[in-house]
C-alpha positions as CSV (number, residue, x, y, z in Angstrom):
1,X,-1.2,-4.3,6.6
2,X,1.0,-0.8,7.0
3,X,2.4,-2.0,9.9
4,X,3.0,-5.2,9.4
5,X,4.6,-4.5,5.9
6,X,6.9,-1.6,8.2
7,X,8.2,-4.3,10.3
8,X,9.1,-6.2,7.6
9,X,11.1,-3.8,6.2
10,X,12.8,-2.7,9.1
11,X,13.9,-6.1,10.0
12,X,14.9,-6.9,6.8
13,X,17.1,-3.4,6.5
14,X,18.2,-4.6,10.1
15,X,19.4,-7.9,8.1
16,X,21.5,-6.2,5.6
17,X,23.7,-4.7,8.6
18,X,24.1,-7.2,11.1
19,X,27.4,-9.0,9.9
20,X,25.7,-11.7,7.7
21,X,27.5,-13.6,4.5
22,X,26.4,-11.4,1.3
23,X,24.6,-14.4,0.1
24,X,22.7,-15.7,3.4
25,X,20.2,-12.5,3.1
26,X,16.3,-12.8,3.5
27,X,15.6,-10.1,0.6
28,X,16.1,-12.4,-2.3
29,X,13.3,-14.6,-0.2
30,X,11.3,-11.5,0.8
31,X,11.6,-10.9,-3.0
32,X,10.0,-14.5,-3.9
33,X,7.4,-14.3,-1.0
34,X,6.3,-10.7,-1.5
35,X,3.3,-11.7,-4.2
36,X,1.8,-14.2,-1.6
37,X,1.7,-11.0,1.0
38,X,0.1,-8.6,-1.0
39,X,-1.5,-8.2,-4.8
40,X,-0.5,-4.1,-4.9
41,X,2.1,-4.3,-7.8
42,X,4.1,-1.5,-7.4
43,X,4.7,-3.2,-3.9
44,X,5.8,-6.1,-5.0
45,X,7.9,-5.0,-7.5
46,X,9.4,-1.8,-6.1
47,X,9.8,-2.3,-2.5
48,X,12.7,-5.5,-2.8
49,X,14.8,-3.1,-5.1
50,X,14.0,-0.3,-3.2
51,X,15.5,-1.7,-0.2
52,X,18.7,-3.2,-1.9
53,X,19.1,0.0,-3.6
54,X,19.2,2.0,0.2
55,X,20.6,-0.3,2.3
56,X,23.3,-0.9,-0.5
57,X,24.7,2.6,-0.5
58,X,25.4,2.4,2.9
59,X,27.1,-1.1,2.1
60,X,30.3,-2.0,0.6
61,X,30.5,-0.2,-3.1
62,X,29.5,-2.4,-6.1
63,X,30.2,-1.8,-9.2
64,X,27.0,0.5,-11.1
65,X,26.5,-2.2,-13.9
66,X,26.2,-5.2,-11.2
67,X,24.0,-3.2,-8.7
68,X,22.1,-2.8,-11.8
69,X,21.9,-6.7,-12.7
70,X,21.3,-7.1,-8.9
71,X,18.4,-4.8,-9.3
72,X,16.9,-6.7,-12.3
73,X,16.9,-9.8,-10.4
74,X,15.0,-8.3,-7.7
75,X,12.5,-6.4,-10.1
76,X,11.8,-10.1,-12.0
77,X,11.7,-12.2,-9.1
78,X,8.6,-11.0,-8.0
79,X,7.2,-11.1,-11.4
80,X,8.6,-14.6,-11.3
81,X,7.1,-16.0,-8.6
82,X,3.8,-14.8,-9.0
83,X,3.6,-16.8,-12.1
84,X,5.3,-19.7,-11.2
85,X,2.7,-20.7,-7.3
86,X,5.4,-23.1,-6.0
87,X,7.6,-21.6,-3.6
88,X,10.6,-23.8,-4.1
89,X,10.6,-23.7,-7.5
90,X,10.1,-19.6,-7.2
91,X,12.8,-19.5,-5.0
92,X,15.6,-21.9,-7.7
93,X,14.2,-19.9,-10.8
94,X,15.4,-16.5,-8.4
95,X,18.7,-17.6,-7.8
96,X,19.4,-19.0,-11.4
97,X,18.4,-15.5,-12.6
98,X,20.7,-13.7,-10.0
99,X,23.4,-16.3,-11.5
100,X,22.5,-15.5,-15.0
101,X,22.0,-12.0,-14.7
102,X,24.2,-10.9,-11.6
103,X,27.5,-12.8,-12.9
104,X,27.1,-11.9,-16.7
105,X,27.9,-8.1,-15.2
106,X,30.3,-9.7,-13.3
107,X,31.8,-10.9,-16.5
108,X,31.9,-8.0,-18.2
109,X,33.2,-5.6,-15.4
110,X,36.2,-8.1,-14.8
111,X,36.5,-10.0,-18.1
112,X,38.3,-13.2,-18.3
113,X,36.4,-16.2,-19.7
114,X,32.8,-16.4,-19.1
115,X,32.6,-20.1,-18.7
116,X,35.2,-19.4,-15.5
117,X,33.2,-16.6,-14.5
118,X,29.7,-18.4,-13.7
119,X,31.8,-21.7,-12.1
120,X,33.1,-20.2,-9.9
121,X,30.0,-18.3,-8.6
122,X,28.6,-21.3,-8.3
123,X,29.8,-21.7,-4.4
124,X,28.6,-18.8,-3.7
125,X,25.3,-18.7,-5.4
126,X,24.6,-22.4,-4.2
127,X,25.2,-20.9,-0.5
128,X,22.2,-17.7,-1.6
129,X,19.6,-20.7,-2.9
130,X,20.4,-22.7,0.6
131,X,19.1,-19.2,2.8
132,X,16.7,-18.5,-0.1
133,X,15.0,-21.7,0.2
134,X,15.7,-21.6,4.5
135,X,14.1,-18.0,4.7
136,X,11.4,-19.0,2.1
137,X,10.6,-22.4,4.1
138,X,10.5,-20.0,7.4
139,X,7.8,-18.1,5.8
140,X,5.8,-21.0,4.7
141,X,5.9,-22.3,8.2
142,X,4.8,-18.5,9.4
143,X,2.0,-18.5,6.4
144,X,0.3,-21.8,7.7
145,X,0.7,-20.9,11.6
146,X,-1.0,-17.7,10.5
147,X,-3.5,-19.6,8.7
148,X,-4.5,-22.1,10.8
149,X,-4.4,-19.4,13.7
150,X,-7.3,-17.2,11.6
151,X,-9.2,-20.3,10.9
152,X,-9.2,-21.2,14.8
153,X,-10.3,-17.9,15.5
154,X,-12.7,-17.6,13.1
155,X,-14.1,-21.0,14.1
156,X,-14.8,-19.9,17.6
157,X,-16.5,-17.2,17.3
């Protein structure tokens, strides 16, 4: 489980850097799918904010209080998800956190009204539920291949 975990992580580090949109990112996903991969809580709850916190400072600088709402989305969404077993619905109640949570400190770094504030994330957030829901889909596919894989296996011996 170590090494699988490890290559997880290293490809989704290697995600953070390879030119993607901010908001077509597999660690929100990884952050929803995480309970389904192991029951260790400190896992599931540390290890999607620990990555966002390291790859971030090597990223373009955010603001503290909105890398600190970021975090918070990525410490709940674990929490989240293993309460609510559907993936999809996992994966919409994520992003409306992140658009809760992420553009409030948006809102109160830049001001302005707060109404304008969350429309006009709304672009942008709809984009991170459309690779939230493509990354999560691409591990539901990955979980059943898996599955069905061990079953075959365990059928012929």
């Amino acid at each position: 489980m170590v090494k699988n975990i490890s290559i997880i992580v290293l490809l989704l580090i290697a995600s953070r850097f390879i030119g993607l949109p901010a908001n077509f990112s597999p660690l929100l996903a990884f952050a929803v799918v995480i309970p389904r991969v192991t029951s260790h809580n400190v896992i599931q709850y540390l290890l999607p904010a620990a990555i966002l916190l390291a790859t971030n400072y090597f990223l373009e600088p955010v603001n503290l209080l909105i890398l600190l709402s970021m975090v918070l989305v990525f410490l709940a969404t674990p929490f989240i998800s293993s309460h609510v077993k559907h993936l999809g619905w996992s994966s919409i109640s994520a992003v409306l956190t992140w658009h809760f949570f992420v553009n409030g400190a948006v809102w109160v770094v830049s001001g302005g009204p707060i109404l304008e504030t969350y429309v006009l994330a709304i672009p942008f957030d709809f984009k991170l539920l459309i690779s939230t829901g493509l990354y999560v889909a691409l591990f539901a596919c990955a979980e059943k291949m898996y599955l069905s894989f061990k079953l075959l296996k365990h059928e012929g011996n």
